[in-house]
C-alpha positions in Angstrom: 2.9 14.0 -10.4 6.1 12.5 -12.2 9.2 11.4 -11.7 12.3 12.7 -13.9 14.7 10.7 -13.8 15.6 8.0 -11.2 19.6 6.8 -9.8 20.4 4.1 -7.9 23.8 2.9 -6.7 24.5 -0.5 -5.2 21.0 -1.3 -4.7 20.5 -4.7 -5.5 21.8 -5.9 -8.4 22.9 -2.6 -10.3 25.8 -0.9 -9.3 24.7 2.4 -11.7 21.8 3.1 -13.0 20.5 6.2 -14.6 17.5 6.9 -16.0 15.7 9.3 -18.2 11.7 8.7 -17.5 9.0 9.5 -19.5 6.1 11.4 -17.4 3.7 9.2 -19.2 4.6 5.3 -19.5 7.9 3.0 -19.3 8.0 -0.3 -20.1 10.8 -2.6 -19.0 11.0 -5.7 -20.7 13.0 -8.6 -19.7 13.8 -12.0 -18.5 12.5 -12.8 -14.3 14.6 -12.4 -11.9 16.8 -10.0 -14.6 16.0 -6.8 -12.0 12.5 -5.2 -13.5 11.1 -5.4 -10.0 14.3 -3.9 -8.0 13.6 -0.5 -10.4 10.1 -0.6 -9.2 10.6 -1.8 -5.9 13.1 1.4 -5.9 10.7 3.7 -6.7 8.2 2.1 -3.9 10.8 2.7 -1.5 11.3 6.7 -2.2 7.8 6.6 -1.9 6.6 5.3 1.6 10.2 4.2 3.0 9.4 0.5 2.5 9.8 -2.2 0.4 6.9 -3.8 -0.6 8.9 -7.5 -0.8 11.0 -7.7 2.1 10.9 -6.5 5.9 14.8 -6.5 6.0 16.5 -3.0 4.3 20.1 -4.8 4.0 18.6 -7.6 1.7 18.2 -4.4 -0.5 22.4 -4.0 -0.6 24.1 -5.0 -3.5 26.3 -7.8 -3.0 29.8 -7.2 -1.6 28.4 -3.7 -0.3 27.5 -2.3 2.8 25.5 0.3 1.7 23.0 1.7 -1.5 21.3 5.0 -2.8 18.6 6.0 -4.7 17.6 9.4 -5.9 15.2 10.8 -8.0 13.7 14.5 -9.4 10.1 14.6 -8.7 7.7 16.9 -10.4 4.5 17.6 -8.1 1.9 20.3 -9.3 4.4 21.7 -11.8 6.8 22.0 -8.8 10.5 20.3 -8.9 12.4 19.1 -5.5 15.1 16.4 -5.0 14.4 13.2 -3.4 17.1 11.4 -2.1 17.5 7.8 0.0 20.6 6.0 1.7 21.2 3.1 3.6 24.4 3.2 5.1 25.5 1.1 8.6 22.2 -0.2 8.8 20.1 3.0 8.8 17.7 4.8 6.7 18.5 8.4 5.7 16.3 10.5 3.6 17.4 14.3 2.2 14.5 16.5 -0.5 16.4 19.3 -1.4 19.3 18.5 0.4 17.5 18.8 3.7 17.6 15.7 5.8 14.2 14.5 7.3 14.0 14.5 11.2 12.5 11.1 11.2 11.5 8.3 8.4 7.5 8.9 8.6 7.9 12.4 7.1 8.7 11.0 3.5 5.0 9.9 3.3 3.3 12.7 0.9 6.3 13.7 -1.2 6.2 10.5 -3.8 2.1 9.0 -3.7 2.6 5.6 -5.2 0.5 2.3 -5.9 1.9 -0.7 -6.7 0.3 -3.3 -8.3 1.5 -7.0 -8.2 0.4 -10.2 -8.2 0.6 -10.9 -4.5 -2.0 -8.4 -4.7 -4.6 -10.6 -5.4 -4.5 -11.8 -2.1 -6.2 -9.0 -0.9 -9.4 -10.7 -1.9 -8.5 -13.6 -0.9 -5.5 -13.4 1.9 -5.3 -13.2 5.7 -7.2 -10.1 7.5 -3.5 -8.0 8.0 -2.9 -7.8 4.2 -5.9 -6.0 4.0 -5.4 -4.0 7.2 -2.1 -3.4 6.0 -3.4 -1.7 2.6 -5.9 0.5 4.4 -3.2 1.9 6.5 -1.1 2.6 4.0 -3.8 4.2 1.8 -4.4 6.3 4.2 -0.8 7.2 6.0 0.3 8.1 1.8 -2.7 11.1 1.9 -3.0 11.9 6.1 0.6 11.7 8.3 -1.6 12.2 11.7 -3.1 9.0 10.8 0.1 7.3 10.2 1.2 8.5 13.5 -1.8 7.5 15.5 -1.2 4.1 13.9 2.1 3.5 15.1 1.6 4.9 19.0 -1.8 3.0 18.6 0.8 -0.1 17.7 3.0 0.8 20.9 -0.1 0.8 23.1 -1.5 -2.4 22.1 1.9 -3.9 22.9 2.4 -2.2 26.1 -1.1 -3.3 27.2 -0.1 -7.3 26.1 2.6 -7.2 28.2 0.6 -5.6 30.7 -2.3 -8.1 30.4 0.4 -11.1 30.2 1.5 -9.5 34.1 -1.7 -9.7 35.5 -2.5 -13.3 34.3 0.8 -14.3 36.1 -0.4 -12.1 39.0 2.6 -9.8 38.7 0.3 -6.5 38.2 -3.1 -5.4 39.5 -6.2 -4.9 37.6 -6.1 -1.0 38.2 -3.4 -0.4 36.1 -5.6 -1.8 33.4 -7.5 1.9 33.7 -5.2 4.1 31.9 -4.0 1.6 28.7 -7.4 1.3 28.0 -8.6 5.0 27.5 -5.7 5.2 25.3 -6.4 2.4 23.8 -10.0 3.5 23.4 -9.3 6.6 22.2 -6.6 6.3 19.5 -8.4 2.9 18.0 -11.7 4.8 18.0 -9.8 7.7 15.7 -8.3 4.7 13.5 -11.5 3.2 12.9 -13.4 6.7 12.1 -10.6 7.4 9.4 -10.8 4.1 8.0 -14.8 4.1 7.8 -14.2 7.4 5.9 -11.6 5.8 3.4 -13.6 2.9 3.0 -17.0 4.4 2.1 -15.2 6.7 -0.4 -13.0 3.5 -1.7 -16.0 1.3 -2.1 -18.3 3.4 -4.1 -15.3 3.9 -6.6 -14.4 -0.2 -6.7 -18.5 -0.5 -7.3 -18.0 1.7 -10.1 -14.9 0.5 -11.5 -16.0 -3.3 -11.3 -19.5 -2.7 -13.3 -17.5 -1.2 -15.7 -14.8 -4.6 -15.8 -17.5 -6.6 -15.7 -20.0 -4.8 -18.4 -22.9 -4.2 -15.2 -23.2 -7.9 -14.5 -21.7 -7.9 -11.3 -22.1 -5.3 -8.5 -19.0 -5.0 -5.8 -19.3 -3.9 -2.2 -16.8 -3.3 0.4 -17.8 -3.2 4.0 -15.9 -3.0 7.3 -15.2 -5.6 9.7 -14.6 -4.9 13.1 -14.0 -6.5 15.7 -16.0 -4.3 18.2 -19.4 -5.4 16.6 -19.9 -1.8 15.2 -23.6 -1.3 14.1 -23.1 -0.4 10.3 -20.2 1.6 8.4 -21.3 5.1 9.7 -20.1 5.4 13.5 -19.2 8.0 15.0 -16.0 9.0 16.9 -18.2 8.9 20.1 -20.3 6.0 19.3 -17.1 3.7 18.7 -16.0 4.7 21.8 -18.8 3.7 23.6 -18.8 0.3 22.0 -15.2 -0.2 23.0 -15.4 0.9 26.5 -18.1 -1.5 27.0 -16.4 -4.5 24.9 -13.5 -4.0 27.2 -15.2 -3.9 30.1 -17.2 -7.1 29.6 -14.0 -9.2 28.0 -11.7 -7.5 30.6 -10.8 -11.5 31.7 -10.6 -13.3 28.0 -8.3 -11.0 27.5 -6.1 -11.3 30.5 -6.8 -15.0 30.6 -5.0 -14.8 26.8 -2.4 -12.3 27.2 -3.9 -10.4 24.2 -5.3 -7.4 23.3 -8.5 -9.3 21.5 -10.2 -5.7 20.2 -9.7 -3.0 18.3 -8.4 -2.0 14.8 -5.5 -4.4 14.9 -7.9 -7.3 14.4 -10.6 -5.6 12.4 -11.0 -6.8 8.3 -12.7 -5.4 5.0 -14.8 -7.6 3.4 -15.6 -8.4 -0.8 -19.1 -9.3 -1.8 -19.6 -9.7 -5.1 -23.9 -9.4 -5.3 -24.1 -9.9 -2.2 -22.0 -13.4 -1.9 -18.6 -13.0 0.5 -15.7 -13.5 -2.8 -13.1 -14.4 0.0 -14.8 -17.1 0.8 -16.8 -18.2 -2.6 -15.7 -16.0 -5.3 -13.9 -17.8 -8.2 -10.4 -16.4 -8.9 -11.5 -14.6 -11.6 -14.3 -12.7 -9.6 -10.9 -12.4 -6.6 -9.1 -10.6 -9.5 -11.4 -8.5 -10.6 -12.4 -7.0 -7.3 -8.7 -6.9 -6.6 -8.4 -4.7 -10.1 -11.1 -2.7 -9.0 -9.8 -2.0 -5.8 -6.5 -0.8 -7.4 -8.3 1.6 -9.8 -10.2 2.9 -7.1 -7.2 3.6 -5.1 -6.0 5.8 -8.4 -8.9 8.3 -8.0 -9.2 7.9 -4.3 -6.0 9.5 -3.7 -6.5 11.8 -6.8 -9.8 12.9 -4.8 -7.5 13.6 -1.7 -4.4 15.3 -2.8 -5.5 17.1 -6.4 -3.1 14.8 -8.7 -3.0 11.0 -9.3 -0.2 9.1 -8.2 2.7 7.3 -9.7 1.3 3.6 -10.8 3.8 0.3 -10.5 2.7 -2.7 -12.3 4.6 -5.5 -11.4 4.0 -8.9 -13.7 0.4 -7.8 -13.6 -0.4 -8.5 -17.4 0.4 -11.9 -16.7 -2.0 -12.6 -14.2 -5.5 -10.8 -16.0 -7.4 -12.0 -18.9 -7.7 -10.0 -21.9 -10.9 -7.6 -21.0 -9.0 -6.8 -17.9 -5.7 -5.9 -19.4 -7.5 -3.9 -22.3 -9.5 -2.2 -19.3 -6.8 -1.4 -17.0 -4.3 -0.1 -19.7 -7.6 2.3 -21.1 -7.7 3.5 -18.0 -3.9 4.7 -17.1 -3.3 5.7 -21.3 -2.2 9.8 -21.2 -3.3 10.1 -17.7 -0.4 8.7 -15.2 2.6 8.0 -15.5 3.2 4.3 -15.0 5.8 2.1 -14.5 5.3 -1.7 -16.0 7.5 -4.6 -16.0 6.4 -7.9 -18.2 8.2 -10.8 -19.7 6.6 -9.7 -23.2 5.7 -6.8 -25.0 3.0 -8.3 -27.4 -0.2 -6.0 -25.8 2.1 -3.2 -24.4 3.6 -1.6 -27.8 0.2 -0.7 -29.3 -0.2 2.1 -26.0 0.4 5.2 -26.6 3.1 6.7 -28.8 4.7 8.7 -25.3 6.3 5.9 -24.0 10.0 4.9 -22.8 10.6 1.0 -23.7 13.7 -0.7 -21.5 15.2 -4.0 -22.5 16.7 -5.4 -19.1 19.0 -7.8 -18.4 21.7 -9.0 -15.6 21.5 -5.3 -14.0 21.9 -3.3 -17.8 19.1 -1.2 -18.9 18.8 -0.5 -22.5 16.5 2.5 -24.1 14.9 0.3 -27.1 12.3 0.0 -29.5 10.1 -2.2 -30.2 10.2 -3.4 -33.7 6.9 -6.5 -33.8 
């Protein structure tokens, strides 16, 4: 999987931009806040419909302007389609091959991304809902049922608060309490399965990706958190269900007493040990990047495992934030394999990859092809 070429019009600070992309690696050099990210975060966007910086699409908008595009050609198992995004009158619009998309969700699949940045590293070490958030996402990029359990899963949980908010203020009975919870129950128990799956598969590549950083002196493992109490990592469908009938049933008044919906996967939570000691809470920041780097690389032959073909890779800054084993290590590991898209402040490391490559000096919203000459 590679992208081709990559437009954007009025989206953030370039007006026009065209590029010609290399399948295998491009480099974009610059000053900060000169607009390597906005290519990236570009590319991040065609890809799951997001940002991965802000909640707020017109923040996206180039100044002056109501409205910005992107477009890109995307080569998938030697296969060539037309992907195209615009945000006009504060709504999203997505075309591939000139065909408008029925709804926003059905872009996840035709660009699989990662991105790579150095807010990343608070996966280790940040709240339970970055986490949750890149398990979701992990999984919505390679399965669209799951994505759309998530979100009526997300409706439901919000319905139910009100609902549970109504009967604290003794504006609703009890009974009605029957019917949000099966749905409840049934849709979280389906989350949790799929994420049990992704996680076993996810952790045993981090373990191996993490000796392999850390020359076998370390050993990583990633288990699951939930907030139902769930006797080990392999539950079933059926057996999560029974646990969260019965947690519901004996916290039916906490619950209603907070407002809240207090279980389910909307409060569950991975967890790093690093030999057996939890790196959230004792790990030193270089043990919370590693396993963060781990976790990345894993994700790269996770989804390979899932859809035939790795994904694009984004590195955002990331050189700047790993030691020398762990640059050396992640750049042997993406060399002639994926194509990869890396912004940095310096080139010293980068120019010895591979002789493939596309090198972009940027600066104040201008993009220059360039070599590198040190």
């Amino acid at each position: 999987m590679y992208l081709t070429n990559l437009f954007l019009k009025n989206f953030r600070n370039y007006h026009t931009l065209e590029l010609k992309l290399n399948r295998n690696l491009n480099i974009f050099i610059g000053d900060n806040a000169e607009g390597k990210t906005n290519i990236l975060e570009a590319i991040y966007l065609l890809s799951t419909g997001d940002s991965h910086r802000t909640n707020i699409t017109s923040e996206m908008v180039n100044w002056q302007q109501d409205s910005f595009y992107i477009s890109s050609l995307v080569n998938r198992k030697e296969q060539e389609f037309k992907i195209e995004f615009l945000f006009k009158n504060r709504k999203k619009e997505v075309k591939i091959n000139d065909n408008k998309l029925q709804k926003l969700e059905d872009l996840l699949g035709y660009i699989n991304a990662i991105i790579f940045s150095p807010e990343d590293l608070e996966l280790v070490k940040g709240s339970p809902s970055k986490r949750r958030k890149f398990i979701n996402l992990e999984i919505s990029q390679v399965n669209s049922y799951y994505y759309h359990n998530l979100q009526e899963y997300r409706r439901i949980v919000k319905q139910r608060n009100n609902l549970l908010k109504e009967i604290r203020e003794g504006k609703s009975s009890k009974d009605m309490l029957v019917v949000w919870n099966q749905q409840l129950i049934e849709l979280g128990s389906k989350i949790i399965t799929k994420r049990l799956n992704a996680l076993d598969k996810l952790s045993i590549l981090a373990r191996l990706m993490h000796r392999k950083i850390t020359d076998g002196l370390e050993t990583l493992e990633l288990s699951y958190q939930s907030s139902l109490d769930l006797n080990g990592n392999n539950s079933t469908t059926e057996e999560i269900e029974t646990v969260f009938t019965k947690k519901l049933k004996a916290n039916q008044q906490k619950e209603i007493d907070r407002g809240v919906s207090i279980f389910g996967p909307h409060r569950d939570d991975i967890i790093f040990e690093i030999n057996d000691i939890n790196t959230r809470k004792f790990g030193s920041q270089g043990q919370q990047r590693t396993a963060a780097l781990a976790l990345k690389l894993a994700e790269l032959e996770f989804m390979k495992s899932e859809i035939g073909e790795y994904p694009i890779l984004l590195l955002d800054d990331v050189f700047s934030e790993l030691d020398n084993n762990r640059q050396q290590y992640l750049l042997k590991v993406i060399e002639n394999r994926i194509q990869t898209f890396i912004t940095s402040t310096e080139i010293n490391r980068l120019h010895k990859l591979e002789k493939n490559k596309n090198i972009y000096q940027v600066k104040g919203g201008k993009v220059m092809k360039t070599k590198y000459d040190g």
